[in-house]
C-alpha positions as CSV (number, residue, x, y, z in Angstrom):
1,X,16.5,38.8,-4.3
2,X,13.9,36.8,-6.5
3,X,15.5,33.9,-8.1
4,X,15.0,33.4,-11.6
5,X,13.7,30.4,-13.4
6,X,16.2,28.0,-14.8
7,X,16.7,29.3,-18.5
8,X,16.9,25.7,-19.7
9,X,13.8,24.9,-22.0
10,X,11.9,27.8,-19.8
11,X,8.6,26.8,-22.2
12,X,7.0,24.3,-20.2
13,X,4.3,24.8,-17.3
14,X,4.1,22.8,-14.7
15,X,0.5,21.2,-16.5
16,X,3.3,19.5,-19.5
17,X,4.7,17.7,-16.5
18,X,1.9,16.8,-14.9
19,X,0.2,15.3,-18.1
20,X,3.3,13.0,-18.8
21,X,1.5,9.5,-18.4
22,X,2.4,6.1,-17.5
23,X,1.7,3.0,-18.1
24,X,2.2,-0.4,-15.7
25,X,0.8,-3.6,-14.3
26,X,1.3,-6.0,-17.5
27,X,-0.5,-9.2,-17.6
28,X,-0.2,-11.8,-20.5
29,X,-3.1,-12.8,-22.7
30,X,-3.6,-16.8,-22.2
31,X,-2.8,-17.2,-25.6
32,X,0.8,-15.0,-24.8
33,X,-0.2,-13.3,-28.0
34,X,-1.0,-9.8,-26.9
35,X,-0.1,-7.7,-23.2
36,X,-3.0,-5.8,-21.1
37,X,-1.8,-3.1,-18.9
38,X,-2.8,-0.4,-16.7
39,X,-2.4,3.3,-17.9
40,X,-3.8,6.9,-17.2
41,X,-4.1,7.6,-20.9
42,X,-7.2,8.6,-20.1
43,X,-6.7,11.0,-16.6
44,X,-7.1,7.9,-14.3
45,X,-6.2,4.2,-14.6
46,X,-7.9,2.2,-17.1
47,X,-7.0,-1.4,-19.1
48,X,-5.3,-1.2,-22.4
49,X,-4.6,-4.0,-24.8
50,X,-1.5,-4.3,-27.4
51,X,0.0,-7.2,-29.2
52,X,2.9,-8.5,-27.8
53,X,5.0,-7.9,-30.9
54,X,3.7,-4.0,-30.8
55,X,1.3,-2.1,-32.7
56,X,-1.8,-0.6,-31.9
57,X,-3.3,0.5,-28.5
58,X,-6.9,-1.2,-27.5
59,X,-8.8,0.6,-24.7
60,X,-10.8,-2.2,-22.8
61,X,-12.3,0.4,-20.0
62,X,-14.0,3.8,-20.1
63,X,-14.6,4.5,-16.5
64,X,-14.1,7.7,-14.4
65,X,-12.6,5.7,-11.9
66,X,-9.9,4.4,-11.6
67,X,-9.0,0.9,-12.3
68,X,-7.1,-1.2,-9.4
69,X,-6.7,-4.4,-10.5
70,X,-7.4,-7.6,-13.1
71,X,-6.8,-10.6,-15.0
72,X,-7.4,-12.5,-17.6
73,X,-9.2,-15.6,-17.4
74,X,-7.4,-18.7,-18.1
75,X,-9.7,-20.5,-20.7
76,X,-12.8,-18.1,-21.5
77,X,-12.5,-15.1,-23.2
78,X,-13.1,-12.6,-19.9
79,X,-11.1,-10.9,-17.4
80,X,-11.9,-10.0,-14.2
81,X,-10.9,-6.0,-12.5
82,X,-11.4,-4.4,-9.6
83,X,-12.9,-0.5,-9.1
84,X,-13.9,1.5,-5.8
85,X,-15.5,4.8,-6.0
86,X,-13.9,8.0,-5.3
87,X,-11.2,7.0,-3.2
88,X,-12.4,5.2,-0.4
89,X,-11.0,2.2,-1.3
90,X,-14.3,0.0,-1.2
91,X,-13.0,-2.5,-3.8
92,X,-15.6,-4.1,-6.0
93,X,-14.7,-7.2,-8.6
94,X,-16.6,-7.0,-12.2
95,X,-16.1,-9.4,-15.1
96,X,-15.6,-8.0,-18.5
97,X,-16.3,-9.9,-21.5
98,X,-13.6,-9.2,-24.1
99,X,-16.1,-10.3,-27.0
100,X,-19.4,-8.3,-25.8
101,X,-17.7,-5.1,-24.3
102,X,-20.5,-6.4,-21.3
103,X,-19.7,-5.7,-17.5
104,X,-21.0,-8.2,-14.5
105,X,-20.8,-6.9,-11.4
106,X,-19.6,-9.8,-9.1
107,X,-19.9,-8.4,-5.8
108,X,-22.9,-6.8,-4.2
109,X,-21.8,-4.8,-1.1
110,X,-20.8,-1.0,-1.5
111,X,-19.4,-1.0,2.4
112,X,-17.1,-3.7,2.2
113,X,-13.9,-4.2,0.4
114,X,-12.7,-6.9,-1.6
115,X,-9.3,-8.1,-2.7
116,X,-8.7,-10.5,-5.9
117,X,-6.6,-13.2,-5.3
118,X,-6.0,-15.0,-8.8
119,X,-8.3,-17.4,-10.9
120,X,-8.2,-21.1,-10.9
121,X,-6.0,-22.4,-13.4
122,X,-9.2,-23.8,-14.9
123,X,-11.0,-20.6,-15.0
124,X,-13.7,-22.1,-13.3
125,X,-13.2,-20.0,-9.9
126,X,-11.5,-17.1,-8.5
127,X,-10.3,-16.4,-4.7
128,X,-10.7,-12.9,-2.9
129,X,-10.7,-11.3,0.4
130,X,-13.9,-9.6,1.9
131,X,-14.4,-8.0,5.3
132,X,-18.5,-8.3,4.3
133,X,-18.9,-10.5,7.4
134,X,-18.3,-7.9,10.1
135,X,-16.4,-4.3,8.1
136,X,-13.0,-5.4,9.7
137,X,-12.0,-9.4,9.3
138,X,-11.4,-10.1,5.9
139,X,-12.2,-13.3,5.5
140,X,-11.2,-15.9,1.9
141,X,-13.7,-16.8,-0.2
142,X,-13.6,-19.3,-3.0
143,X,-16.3,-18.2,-6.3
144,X,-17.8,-20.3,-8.7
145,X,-17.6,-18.1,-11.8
146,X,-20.5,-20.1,-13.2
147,X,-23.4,-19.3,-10.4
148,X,-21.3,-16.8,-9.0
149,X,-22.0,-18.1,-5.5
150,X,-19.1,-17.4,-2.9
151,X,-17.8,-20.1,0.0
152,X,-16.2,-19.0,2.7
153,X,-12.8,-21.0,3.0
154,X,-11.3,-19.5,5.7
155,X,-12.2,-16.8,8.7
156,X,-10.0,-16.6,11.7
157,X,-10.2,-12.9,12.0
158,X,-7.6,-10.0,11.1
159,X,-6.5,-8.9,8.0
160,X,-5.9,-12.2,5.3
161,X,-5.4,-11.5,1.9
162,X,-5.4,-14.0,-0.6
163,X,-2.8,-15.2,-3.7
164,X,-4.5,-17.4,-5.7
165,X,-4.6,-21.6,-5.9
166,X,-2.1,-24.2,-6.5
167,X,-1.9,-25.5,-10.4
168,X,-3.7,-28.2,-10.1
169,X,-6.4,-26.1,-8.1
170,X,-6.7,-28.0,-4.7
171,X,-5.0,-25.4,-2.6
172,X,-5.3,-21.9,-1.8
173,X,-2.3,-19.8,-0.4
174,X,-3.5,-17.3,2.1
175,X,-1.3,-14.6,4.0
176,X,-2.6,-13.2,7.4
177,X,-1.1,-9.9,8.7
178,X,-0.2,-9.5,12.6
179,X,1.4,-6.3,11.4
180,X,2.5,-4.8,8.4
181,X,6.2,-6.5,8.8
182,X,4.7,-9.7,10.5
183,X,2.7,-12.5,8.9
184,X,1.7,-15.7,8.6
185,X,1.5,-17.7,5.0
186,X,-1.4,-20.6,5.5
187,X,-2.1,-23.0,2.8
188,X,-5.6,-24.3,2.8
189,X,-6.5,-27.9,0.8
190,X,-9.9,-27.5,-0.6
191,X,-10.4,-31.2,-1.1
192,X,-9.9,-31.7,2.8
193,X,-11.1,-28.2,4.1
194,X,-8.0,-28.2,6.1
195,X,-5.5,-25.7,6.9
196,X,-1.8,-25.8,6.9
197,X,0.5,-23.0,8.8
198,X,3.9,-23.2,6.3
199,X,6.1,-20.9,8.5
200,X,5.9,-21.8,11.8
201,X,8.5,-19.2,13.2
202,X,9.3,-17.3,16.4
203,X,9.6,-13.5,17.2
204,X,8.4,-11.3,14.0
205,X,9.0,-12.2,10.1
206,X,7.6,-11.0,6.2
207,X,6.8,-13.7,3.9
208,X,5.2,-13.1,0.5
209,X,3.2,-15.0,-1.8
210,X,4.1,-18.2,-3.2
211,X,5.1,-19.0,-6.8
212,X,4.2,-22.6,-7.4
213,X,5.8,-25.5,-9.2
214,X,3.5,-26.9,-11.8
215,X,3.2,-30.0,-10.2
216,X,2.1,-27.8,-7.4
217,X,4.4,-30.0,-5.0
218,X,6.2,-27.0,-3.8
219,X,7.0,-23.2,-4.0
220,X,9.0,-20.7,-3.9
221,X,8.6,-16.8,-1.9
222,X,10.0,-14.7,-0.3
223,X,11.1,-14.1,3.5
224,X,13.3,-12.2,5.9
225,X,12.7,-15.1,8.9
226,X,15.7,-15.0,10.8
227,X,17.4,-12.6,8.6
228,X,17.8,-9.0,7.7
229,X,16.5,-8.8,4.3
230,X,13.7,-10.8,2.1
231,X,15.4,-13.4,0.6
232,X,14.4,-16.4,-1.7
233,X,12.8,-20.0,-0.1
234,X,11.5,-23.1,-1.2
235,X,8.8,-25.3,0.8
236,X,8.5,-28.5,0.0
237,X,4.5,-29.2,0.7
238,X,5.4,-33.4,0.8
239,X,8.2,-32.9,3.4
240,X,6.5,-29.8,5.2
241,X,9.8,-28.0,5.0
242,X,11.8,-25.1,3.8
243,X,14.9,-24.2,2.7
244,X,16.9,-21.1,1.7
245,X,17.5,-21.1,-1.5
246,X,19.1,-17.3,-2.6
247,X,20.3,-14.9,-0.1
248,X,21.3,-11.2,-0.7
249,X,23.2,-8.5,1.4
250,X,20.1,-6.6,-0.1
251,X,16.1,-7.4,0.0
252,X,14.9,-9.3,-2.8
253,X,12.0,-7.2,-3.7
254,X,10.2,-9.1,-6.9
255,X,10.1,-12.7,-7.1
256,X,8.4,-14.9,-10.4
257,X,8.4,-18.4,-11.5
258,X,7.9,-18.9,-14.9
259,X,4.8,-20.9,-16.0
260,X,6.7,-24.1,-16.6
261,X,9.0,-24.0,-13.6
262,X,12.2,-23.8,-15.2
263,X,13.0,-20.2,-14.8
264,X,13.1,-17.7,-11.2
265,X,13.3,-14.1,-11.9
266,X,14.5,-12.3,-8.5
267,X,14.5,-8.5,-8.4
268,X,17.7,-7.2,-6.0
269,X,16.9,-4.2,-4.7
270,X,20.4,-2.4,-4.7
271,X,19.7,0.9,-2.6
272,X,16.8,1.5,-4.1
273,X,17.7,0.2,-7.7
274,X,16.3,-2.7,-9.4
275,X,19.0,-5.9,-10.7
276,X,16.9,-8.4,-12.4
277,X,18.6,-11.7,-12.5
278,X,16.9,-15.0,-14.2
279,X,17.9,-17.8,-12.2
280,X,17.7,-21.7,-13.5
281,X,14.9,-23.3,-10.6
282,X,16.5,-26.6,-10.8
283,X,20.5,-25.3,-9.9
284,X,19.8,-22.2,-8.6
285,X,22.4,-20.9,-10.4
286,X,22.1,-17.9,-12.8
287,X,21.8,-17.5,-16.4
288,X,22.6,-14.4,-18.9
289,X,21.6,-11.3,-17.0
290,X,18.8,-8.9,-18.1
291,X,20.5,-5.9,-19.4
292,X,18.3,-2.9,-18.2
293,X,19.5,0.9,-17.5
294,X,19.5,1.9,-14.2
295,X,15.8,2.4,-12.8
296,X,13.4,0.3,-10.9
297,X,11.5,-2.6,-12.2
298,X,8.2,-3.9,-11.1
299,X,5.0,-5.5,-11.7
300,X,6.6,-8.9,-13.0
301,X,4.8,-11.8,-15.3
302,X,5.5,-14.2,-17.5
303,X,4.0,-15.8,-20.5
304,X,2.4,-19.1,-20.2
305,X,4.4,-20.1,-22.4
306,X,7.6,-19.7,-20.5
307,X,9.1,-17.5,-23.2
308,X,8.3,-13.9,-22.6
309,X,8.8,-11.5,-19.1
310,X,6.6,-8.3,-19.1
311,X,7.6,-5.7,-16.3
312,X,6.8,-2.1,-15.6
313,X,10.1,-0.2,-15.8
314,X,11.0,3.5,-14.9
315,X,14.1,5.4,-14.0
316,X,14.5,9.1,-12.4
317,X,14.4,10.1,-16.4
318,X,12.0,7.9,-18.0
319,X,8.5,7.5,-16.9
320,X,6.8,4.1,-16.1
321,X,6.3,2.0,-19.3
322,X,5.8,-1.9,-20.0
323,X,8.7,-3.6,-21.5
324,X,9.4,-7.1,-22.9
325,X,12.1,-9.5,-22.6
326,X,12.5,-12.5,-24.5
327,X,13.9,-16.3,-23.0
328,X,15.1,-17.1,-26.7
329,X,17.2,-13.7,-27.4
330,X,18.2,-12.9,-24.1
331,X,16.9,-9.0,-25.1
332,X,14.6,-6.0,-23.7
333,X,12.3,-3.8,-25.1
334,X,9.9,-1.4,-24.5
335,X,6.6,-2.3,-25.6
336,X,4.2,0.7,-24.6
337,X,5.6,4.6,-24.9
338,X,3.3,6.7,-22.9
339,X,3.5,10.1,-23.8
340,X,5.6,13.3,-22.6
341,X,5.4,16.5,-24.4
342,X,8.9,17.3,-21.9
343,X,11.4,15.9,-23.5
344,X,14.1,13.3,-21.8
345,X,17.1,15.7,-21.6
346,X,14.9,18.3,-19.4
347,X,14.7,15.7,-16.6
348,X,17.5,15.6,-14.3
349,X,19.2,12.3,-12.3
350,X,20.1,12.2,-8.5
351,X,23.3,11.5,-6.7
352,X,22.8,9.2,-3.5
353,X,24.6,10.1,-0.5
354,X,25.1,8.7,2.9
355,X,24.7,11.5,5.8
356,X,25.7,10.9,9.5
357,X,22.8,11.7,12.1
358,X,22.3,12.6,16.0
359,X,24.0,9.0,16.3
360,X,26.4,8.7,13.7
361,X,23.9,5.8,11.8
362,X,24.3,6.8,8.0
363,X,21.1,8.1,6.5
364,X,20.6,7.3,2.4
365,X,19.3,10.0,0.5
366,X,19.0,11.1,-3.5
367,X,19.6,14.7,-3.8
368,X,18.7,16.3,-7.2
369,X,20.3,19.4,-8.0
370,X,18.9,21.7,-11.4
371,X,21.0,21.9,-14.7
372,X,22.2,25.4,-15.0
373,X,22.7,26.9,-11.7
374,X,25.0,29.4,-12.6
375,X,27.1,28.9,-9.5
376,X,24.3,29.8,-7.1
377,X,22.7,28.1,-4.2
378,X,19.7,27.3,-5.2
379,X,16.4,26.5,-2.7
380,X,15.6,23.2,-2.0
381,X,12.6,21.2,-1.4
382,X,12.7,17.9,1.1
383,X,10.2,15.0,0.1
384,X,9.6,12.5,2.4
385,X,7.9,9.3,1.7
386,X,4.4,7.4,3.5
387,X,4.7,4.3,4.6
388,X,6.4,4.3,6.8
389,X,7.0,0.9,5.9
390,X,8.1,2.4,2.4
391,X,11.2,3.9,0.5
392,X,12.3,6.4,-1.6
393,X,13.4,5.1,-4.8
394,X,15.1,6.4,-8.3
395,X,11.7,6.4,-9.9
396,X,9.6,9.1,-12.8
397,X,8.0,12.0,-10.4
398,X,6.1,14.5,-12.6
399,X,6.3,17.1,-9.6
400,X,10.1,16.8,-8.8
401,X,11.2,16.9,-12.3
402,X,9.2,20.2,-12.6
403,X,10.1,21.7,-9.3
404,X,14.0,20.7,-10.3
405,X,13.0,22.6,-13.9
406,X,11.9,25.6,-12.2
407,X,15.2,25.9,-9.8
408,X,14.7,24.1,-6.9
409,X,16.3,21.2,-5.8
410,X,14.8,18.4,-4.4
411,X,16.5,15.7,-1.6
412,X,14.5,12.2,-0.8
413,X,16.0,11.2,2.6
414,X,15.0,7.3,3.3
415,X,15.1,8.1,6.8
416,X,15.0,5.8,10.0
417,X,12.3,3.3,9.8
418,X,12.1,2.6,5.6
419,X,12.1,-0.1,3.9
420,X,15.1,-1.7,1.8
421,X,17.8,-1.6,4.3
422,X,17.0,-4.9,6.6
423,X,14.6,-5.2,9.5
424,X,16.4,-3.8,12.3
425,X,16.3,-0.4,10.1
426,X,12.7,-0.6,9.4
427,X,12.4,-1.2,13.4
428,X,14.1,2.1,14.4
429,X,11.1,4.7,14.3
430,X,8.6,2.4,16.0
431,X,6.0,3.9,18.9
432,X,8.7,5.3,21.6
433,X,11.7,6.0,18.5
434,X,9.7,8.4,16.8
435,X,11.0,11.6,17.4
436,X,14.5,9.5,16.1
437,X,13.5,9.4,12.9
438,X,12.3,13.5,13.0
439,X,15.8,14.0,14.3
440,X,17.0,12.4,11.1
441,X,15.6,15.3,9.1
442,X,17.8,17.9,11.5
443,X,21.0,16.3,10.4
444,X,19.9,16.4,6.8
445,X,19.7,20.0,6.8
446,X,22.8,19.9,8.9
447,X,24.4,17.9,5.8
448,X,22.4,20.2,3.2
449,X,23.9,23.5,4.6
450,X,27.3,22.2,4.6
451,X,26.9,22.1,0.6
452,X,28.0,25.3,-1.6
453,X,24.9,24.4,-4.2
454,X,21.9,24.8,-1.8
455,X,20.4,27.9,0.1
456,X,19.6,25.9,3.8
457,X,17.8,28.9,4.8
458,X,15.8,28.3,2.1
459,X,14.1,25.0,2.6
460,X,10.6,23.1,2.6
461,X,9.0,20.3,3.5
462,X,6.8,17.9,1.3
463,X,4.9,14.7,1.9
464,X,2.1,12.7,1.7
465,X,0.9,10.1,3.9
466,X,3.4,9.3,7.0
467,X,5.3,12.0,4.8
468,X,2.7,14.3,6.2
469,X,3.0,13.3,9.3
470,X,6.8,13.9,8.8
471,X,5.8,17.2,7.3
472,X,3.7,18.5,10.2
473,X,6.3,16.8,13.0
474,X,9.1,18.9,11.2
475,X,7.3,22.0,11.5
476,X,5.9,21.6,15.1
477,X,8.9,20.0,16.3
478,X,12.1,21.6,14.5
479,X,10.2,25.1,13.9
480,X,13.7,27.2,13.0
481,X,14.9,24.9,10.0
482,X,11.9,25.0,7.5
483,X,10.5,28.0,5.7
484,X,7.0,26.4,4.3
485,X,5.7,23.0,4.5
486,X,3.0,21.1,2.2
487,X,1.5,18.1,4.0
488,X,-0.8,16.1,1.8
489,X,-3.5,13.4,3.3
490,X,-1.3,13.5,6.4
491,X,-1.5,12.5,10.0
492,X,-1.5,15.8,13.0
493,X,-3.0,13.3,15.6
494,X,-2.0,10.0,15.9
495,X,-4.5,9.0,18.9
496,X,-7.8,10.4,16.3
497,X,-6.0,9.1,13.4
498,X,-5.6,5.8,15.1
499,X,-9.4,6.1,16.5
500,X,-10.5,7.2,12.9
501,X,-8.6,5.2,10.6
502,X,-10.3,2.0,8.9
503,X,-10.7,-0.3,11.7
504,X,-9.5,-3.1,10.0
505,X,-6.1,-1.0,9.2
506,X,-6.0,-0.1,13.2
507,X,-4.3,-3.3,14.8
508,X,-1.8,-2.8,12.2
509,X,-1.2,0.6,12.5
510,X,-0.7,0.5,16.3
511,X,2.1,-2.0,15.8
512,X,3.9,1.1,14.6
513,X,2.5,4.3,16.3
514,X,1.8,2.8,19.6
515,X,-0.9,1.2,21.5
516,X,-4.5,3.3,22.3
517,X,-4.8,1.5,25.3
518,X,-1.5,1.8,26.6
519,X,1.0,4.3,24.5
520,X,-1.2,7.7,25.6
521,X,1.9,9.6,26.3
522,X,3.7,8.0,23.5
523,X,0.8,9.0,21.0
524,X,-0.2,12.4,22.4
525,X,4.0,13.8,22.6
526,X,4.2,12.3,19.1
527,X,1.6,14.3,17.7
528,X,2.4,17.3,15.9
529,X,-1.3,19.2,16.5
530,X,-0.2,18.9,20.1
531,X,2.8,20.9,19.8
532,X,0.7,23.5,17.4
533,X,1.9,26.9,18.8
534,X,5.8,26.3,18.1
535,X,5.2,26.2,14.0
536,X,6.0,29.2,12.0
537,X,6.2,28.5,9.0
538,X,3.5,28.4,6.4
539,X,1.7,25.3,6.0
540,X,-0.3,24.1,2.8
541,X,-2.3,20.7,3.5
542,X,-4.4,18.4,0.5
543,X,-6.8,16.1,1.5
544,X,-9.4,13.6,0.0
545,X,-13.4,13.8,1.5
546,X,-13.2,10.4,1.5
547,X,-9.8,9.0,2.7
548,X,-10.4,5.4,4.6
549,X,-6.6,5.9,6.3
550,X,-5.8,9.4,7.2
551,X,-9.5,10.8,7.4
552,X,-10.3,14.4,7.0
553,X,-10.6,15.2,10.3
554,X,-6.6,15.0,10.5
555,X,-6.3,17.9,7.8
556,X,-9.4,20.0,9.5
557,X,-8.2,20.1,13.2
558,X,-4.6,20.5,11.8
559,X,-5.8,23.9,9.3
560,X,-8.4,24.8,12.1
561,X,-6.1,25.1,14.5
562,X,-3.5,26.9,13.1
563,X,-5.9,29.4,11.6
564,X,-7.5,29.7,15.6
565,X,-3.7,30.9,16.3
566,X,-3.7,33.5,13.4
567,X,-0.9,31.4,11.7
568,X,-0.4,31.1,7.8
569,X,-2.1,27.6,6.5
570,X,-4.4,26.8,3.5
571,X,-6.4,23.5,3.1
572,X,-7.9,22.3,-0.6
573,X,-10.4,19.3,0.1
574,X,-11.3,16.7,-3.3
575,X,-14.6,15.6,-2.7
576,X,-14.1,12.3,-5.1
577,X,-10.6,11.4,-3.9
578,X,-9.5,9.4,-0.9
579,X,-6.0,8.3,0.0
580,X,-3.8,10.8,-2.4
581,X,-4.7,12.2,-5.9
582,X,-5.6,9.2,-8.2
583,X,-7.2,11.6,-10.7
584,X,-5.5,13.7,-13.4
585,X,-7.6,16.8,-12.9
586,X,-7.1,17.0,-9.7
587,X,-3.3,16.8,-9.6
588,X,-3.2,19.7,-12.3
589,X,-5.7,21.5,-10.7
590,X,-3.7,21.0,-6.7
591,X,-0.1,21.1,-7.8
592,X,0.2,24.5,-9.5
593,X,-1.3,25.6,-6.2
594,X,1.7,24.3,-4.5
595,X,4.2,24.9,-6.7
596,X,3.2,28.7,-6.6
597,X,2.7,28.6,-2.5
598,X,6.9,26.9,-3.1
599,X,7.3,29.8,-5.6
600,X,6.0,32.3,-2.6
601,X,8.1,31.9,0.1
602,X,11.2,30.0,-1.3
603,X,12.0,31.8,-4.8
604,X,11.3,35.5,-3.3
């Protein structure tokens, strides 16, 4: 029987959901008067300008790509982004200044990548990673803004990225990764040209960048060192010692220090919901909360003045959008509406549930079901996050609010090995524990068909990234449960993916998958191309030419295989994207594509 399209609002195509926009990253003028953010206004991320009190929109970048990073420089009237070229994730920094319109190119080097750390408080320099010496070390380098001329500041190999100097602008902060949930926070003097390891630890910990004290005697960040979750720490750089400061049954997930180091913000993340509470740096103890609905906050900053937060803020229902809160009033508000022609009441909220898998460990997962189902079980589409280091979260999805409008609906399991619920969770899908977390989608649709609103024998799978891989593994490995899959810049291989990948991502990324050395048989059984003949259903893969992480190859030998064994699969290459869709024509000309291969097998 075909199922019909929810009769809610039936008007809108799948392009009026896609062309919802968004708008993030805040960052405060230095005079505090005015907010510049990131938004796709445009079809792909540019810089936008707007007072702080509202008012008109300013567009400070016209470019085709899009726009990573930037900030404003502390005393001159410039700010500095950052911009690669059709998804390959070459990062180049370029100064824009504000008065001209003019663009300097800071860096010279299309093959390497680098990372903007911060300015100096002086606006003099800036800090930024660069693996220039060799393609895979990034190194630190300190830039005189005036000449432009570079100094190396630190290079003892692996991946190092960079979070800008101390106030008074004789330090640098620098984190180097062992993996991507173990690293090491360095703080090198520039005055001495020495270096200074603040966390000596033992056996595996995350620490994030520091958020100095003016006097730049100390700072706070965050850390999960001997302890489940990221929680809140001070160092003391005169003592050479830390302390816990706040400590959560959840991750702190967003830390910021206000300019005059009277006022910590600390985002909780509550099963994947944002609490924002403003705590008082000198007791520690909390002031009046910041009333928000429920939805997930990011992208923190404050004025440097002290007075005003900006944050990106979104919610299953409400796309990302900047908002304001002021010290003085204690009060919210949004200061950028990006445009939806769907309005608010069309969208639909989850329900999170707890389901018990192969070993009774409780699995977290938002289900969505559509308005209006008359009664029926309705098909349902699983979407599984990258990562996997990663999590899904009650955030704006263009796609899932579309598919839920059309009738399906849509679960996001945060399986085995995601982030937000402690380290010995993140831990339990690495190299040999796999196929664990794979089994955790089997008990999901062993929870899904024990529910009277959803058709398990009508279900697909749909990721991107390690989602991918998770979309591909499903298929290959648990062929009887799925009736279509769409894998997007996913992994089939993870001995060529691990060959192929960037090789200054590869260290990292063996941590996880396993060791090319030594984990053959652990990288070859994990790999779904290598269990190829057991998939049956049909299979729809995305790709970018020019992805540094998953390359191509993974989505050709996938599709090439599968058509060698006469099976169903279709594979649509973007020539200018790499890692995902970035690009606004290329998500509305890709996802009507899959929603009608959904439509095919799942609504027929």
């Amino acid at each position: 029987m075909k199922f019909r399209m929810n009769p809610i609002m039936a008007e809108y195509r799948i392009e009026d959901f896609l062309d919802i926009r968004r708008s993030f990253r805040p960052c405060f003028s230095p005079d505090g008067y005015s907010v510049a953010f990131l938004s796709d206004l445009s079809g792909v991320a540019q810089i936008y300008l707007v007072p702080r009190q509202g008012g008109d929109i300013k567009k400070l970048t016209s470019y085709s790509e899009p726009v990573a990073d930037f900030a404003f420089s502390p005393t001159n009237n410039e700010l500095l982004f950052a911009m690669a070229q059709g998804g390959n994730e070459r990062f180049q920094l370029y100064l824009l200044d504000l008065a001209s319109g003019e663009t300097e190119r800071l860096t010279n080097n299309d093959t390497a990548i680098y990372r903007f750390g911060g300015w100096s408080y002086d606006g003099k320099s800036i800090t930024y990673s660069s693996n220039v010496r060799n393609g895979t070390d990034f190194d630190v380098f300190v830039m005189d803004i005036a000449t432009k001329k570079p100094r190396c500041v630190f290079d003892q190999g692996g991946w190092c990225d960079t979070y800008g100097f101390s106030p008074d602008g004789s330090k640098v902060a620098i984190l180097k990764q062992h993996t991507f949930m173990h690293n090491d926070l360095f703080i090198f003097d520039l005055e001495t040209s020495t270096v200074d390891l603040a966390t000596p630890h033992a056996g595996e910990a995350m620490y994030g960048r520091p958020y100095w004290l003016p006097e730049s005697n100390g700072f706070f960040f965050l850390s999960n060192e001997e302890a489940e979750f990221l929680r809140v720490s001070f160092h003391d750089l005169t003592k050479k010692k830390t302390k816990i400061v706040l400590d959560f049954s959840w991750n702190v997930d967003r830390l910021s220090v206000s300019k005059d180091g009277q006022l910590l913000l600390a985002v909780i993340n509550e099963d994947g919901y944002s609490k924002p509470i403003p705590y008082d740096t000198r007791t520690l103890k909390p002031i009046s909360a910041i009333n928000l609905p429920a939805g997930v906050i990011s992208e923190i900053t404050w004025s440097n003045d002290s007075q005003y937060l900006a944050f990106s803020r979104e919610s299953e229902t409400a796309n990302a959008d900047v908002w304001i809160w002021s010290k003085s009033a204690n009060q919210s508000q949004k200061l950028v509406t990006s445009p939806s022609r769907v309005p608010r009441e069309t969208f639909v909220e989850s329900s999170l549930v707890y389901y018990p898998s192969f070993d009774r460990r409780e699995i977290p997962a938002f289900i969505y079901i559509p308005k209006d189902t008359q009664g029926k079980k309705v098909p349902a589409v699983i979407r599984i996050h990258g990562g996997p280091e990663s999590q899904s979260r009650p955030i704006f999805d263009p796609l899932i609010q579309y598919l839920l409008y059309r009738g399906y609906a849509v679960v996001l399991p945060n399986v085995r090995g995601s982030a937000g619920y402690g380290k010995a969770y993140l831990a339990l899908d690495d190299r040999e524990k796999r196929m664990d977390s794979i089994r955790d989608l089997e008990y999901l649709h062993q929870a899904l068909e024990a529910r009277d609103d959803i058709d398990s024998k009508k279900i697909a799978l749909l990721g991107g990234s390690y989602g991918g891989y998770m979309v591909l593994a499903g298929l290959a490995f648990l062929p009887d449960l799925w009736v279509a899959g769409v894998d997007i810049v996913g992994i089939a291989n993870l001995t060529t993916f691990l060959q192929n990948t960037s090789s200054w991502r590869r260290a990292l990324r063996e941590a996880e998958y396993g060791y090319l050395d030594r984990d053959q048989e652990i990288l070859r059984k994990f790999s779904p191309i290598n269990a190829i003949e057991y998939v049956k259903a049909p299979l729809f893969i995305i790709h970018g030419a020019n992805d540094p992480r998953a390359p191509l190859s993974e989505a050709e030998q996938m599709a090439g295989k599968l058509a060698s064994l006469g099976k169903e699969v279709q594979l649509l290459v973007y020539p200018d994207e790499g890692h995902g869709l970035e690009k606004l024509k290329n998500r509305i000309d890709a996802y009507p594509k899959v929603a009608a291969f959904l439509d095919k097998y799942l609504m027929n």
